[in-house]
C-alpha positions in Angstrom: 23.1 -63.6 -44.4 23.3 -67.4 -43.0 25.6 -69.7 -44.9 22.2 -71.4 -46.3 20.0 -68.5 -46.8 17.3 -69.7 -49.3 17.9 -73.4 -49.1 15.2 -76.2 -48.2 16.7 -79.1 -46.4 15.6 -81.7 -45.3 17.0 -83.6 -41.3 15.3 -86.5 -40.4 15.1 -88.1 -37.3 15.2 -84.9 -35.5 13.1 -85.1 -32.5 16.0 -85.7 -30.2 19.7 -86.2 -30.8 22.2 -85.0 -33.4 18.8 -84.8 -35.9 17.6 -82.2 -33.7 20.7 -80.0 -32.6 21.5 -80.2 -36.9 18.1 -78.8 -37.5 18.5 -76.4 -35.4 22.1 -75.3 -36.4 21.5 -75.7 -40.0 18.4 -73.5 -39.6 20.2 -70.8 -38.1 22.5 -70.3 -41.3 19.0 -69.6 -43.2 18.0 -72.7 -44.4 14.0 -73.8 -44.1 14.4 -76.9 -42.3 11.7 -79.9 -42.8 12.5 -82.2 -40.4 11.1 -85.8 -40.0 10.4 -88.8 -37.5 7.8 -90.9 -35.9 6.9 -88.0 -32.9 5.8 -85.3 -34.3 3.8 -84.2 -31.0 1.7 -80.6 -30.5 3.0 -77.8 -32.3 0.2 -76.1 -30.0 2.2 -77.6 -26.8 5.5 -78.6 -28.0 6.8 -81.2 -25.6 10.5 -82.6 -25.4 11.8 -85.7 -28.1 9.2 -84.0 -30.2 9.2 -82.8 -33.7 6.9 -80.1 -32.8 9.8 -79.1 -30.1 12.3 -79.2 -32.4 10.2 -76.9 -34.4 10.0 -74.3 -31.6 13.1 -73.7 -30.5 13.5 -73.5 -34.3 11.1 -70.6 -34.6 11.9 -68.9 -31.3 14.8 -68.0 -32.7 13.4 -66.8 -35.8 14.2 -69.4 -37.8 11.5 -71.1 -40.5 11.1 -75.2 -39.5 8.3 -77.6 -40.5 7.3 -80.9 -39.0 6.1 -84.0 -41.0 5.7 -87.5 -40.1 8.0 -90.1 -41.4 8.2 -93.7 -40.3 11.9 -94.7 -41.9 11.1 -98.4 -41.5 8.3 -97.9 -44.2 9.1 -97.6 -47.8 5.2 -96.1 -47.8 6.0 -93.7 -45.3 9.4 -92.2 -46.7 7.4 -92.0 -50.1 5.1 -89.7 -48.5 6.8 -87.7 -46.6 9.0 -86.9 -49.9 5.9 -86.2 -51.7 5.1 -83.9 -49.5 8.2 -82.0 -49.5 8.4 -81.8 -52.8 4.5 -80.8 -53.4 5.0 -77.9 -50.5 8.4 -76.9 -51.3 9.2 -77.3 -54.9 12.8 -78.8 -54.4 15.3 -80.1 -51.7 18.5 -78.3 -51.8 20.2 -80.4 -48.8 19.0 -83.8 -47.3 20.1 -84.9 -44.1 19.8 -88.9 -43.6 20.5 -89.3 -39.5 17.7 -91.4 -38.8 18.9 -94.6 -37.8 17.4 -98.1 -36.8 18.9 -101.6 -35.9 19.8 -100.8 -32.4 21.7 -103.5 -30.3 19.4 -105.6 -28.3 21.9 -108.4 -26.8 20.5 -110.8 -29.8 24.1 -112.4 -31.3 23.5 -113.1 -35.1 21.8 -116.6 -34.6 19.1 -115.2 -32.1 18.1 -112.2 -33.9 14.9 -112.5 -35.8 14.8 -112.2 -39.9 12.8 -108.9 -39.3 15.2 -107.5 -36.6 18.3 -108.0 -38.9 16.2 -106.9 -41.9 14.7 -103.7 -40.3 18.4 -102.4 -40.0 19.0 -102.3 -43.7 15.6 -101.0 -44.4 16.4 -98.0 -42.6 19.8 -97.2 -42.7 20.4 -98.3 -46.3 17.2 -99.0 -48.3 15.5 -96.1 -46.2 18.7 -93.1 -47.3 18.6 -94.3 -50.9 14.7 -94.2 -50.9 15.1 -90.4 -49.9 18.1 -89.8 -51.8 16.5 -90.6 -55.6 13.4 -88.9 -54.8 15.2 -85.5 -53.9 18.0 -86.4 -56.5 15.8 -84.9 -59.9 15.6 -81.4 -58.5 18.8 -81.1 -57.1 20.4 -82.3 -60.7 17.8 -80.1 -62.7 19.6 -77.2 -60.3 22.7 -78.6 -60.7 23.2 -78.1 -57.1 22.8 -80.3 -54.1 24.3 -81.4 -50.9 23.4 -84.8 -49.1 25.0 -85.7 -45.6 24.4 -89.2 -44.4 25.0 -90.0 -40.5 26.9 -92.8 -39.7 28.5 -94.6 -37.0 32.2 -95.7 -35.7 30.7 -98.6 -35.2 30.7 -99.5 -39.3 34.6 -99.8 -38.8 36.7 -98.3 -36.1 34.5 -99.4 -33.3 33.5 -102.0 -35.0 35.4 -106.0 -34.0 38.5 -105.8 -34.3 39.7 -106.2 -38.0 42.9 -108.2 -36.7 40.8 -110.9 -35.0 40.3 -111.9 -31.3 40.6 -110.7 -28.6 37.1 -109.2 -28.8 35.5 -106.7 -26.5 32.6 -108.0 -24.6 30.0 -105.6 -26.0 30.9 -107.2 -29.6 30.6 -110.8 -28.3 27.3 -110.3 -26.1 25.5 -107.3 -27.5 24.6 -108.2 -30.8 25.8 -105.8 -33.1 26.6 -107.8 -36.6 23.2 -105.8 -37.9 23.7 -102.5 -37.0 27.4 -102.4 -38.0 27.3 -104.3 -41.1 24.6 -101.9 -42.6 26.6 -98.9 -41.7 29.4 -99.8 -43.4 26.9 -100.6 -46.2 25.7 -96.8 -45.9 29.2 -95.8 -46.1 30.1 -97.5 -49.0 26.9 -96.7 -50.9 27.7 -92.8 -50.1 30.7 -94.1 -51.8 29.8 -95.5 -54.9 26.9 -92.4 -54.9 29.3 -89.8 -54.8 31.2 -91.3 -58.1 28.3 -91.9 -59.9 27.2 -87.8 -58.7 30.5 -86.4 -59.6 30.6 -83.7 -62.0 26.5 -83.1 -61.3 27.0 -80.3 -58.4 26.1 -82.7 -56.0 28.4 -83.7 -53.4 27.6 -87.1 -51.2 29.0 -87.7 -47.8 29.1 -89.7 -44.5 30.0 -88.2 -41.3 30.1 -90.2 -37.8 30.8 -89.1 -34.3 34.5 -89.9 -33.6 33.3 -90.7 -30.5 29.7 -91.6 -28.6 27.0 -89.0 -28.4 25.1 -89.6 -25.6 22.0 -89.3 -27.1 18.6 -89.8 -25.5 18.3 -93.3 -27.0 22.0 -94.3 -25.9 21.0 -92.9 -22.2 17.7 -95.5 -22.7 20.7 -98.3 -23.8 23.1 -97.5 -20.6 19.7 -97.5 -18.4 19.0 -101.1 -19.5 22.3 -102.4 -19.3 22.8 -102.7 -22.7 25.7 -100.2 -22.9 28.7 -99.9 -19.9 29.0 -95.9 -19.2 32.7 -96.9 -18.3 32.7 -97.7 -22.7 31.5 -93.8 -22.9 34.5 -92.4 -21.7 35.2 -89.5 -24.3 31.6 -88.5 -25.4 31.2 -85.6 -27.2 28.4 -82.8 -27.7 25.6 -83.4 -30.6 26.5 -80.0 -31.7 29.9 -81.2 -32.8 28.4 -83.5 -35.2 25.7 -81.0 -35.9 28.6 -78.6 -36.9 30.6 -81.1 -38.8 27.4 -81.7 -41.0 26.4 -78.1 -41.6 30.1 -78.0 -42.5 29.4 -80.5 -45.3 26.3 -78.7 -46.9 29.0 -75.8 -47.8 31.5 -77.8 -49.8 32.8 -77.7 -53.2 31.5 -80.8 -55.0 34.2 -81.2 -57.0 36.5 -81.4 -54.4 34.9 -82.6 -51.4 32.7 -85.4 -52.4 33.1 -89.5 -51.3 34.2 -88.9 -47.6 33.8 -91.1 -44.9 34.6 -88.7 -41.9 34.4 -88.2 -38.5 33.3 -85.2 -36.5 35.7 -83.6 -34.6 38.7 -84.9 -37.2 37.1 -83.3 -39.7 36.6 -80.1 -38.2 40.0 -79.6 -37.1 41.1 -80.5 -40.8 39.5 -77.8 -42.7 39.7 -75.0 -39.6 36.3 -74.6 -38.3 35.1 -74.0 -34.8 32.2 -75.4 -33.6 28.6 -72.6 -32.8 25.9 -73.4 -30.9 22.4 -74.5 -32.3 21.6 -70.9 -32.6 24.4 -70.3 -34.5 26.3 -68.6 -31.0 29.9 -69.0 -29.4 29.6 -72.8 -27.7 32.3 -74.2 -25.5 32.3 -77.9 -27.4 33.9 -80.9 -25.9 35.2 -82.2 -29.5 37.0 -85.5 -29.2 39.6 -86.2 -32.3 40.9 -89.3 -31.0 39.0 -92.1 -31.1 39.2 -93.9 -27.1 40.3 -97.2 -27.6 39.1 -100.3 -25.4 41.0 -103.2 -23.8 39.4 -106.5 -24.4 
């Protein structure tokens, strides 16, 4: 029997990425996986960055997954999708925010548009809480509940230096002040959540790479000169992060509750190795210290 035999979670953004290797692993402990994003694609012809692939390799393994469309920049959207989660499925036992928006586009603070900097919060911290309260009256009415949000390095250790200049060129050029200050919103939200949760059976963490996943979209962002691969030089496996997460659907609420973590830091802390998407030996490159740059 899988470590989540029985539950119904929820992984959004999971057509490509981290969202899709966590559906993936998380479904091979047992769990019936929703997962969410813009591309759902063909179930019928399942195609790559898809949902609908996702899905498949999913249920070529045996495992039970569902596709739904959900467009994280709209509240209307995220309403939906919950609604029908909750109208197929009765409950969410575990709810996996990894989608992510406000990528860097080389706009510093005073070029970005309103929209641009506001789009960021709207996903990555309007967008989680949005999915968080409408899961959060069946989780408390079962007095269980586990919800994982995906952050980034870049909300503080990777973020500008805390100390002050000198700064890296990527923070001076690249135009990051959105994305990283609503990440270290999200984490401080997950925060303040998990206090307010405490004592419910609900745990509430954050979990980031320690370092870079290269990612389909951060292959798109070293293709277009928006990210040096020379700045990628420890990258680790999705499934390190996939692990980490599935790792923090099976704590004690009690205990482990509040954390802002890290990946590969936080599996060496509690003794875990890291499996495959199918639940199988992996060889993972796991990274635990976090590369540091010269300005």
């Amino acid at each position: 029997m899988g470590e989540l035999e029985g539950r119904i979670a929820i992984v959004t953004g999971a057509s490509q990425g981290i969202g899709a290797a966590t559906a993936e692993r998380i479904a091979s402990e047992g769990a019936t996986v929703i997962v969410g994003a813009r591309k759902v694609g063909d179930e019928a012809d399942p195609q790559p960055l898809t949902l609908a692939w996702t899905v498949a390799q999913i249920r070529g393994r045996g495992g039970q997954a569902h596709a739904l469309p959900l467009d994280a920049t709209k509240p209307e959207s995220r309403a939906a999708f919950m609604d029908e989660v909750l109208s197929r499925f009765g409950k969410v036992d575990v709810l996996i925010n990894n989608v992510a928006g406000g990528a860097m586009k080389g706009e510093r603070v005073w070029e970005m548009s309103d929209a641009t900097f506001r789009q960021a919060f709207e996903i990555n911290v309007f967008g989680t809480r949005d999915m968080i309260v409408r899961a959060l009256p069946g989780m408390m009415a079962q007095n269980w509940g586990r919800i994982v949000n995906v952050s980034s390095t870049i909300a503080d250790r990777a973020a500008p230096s805390a100390d002050g200049p000198p700064y890296l060129e990527f923070h001076k050029t690249q135009g990051c002040s959105a994305y990283t200050s609503s990440k270290s919103a999200l984490n401080l939200f997950t925060r303040a959540l998990a206090a307010e949760l405490h004592g419910t059976g609900i745990s509430a963490n954050t979990v980031a790479p320690v370092n870079s996943v290269i990612t389909e979209n951060v292959q798109k962002m070293i293709d277009k000169g928006i990210l040096s691969r020379d700045r990628l030089t420890a990258p680790e496996d999705p499934e390190v992060m996939a692990e980490a997460i599935l790792a923090l659907c099976l704590v004690d609420p009690t205990v482990t509750t509040g954390l802002t973590t890290y990946s590969g830091q936080y599996l060496q802390a509690i003794g875990r190795e890291v499996r495959g998407r199918d639940g199988g030996p992996f060889d993972a490159k796991i990274t635990v210290e976090s590369v540091k740059y010269e300005a």
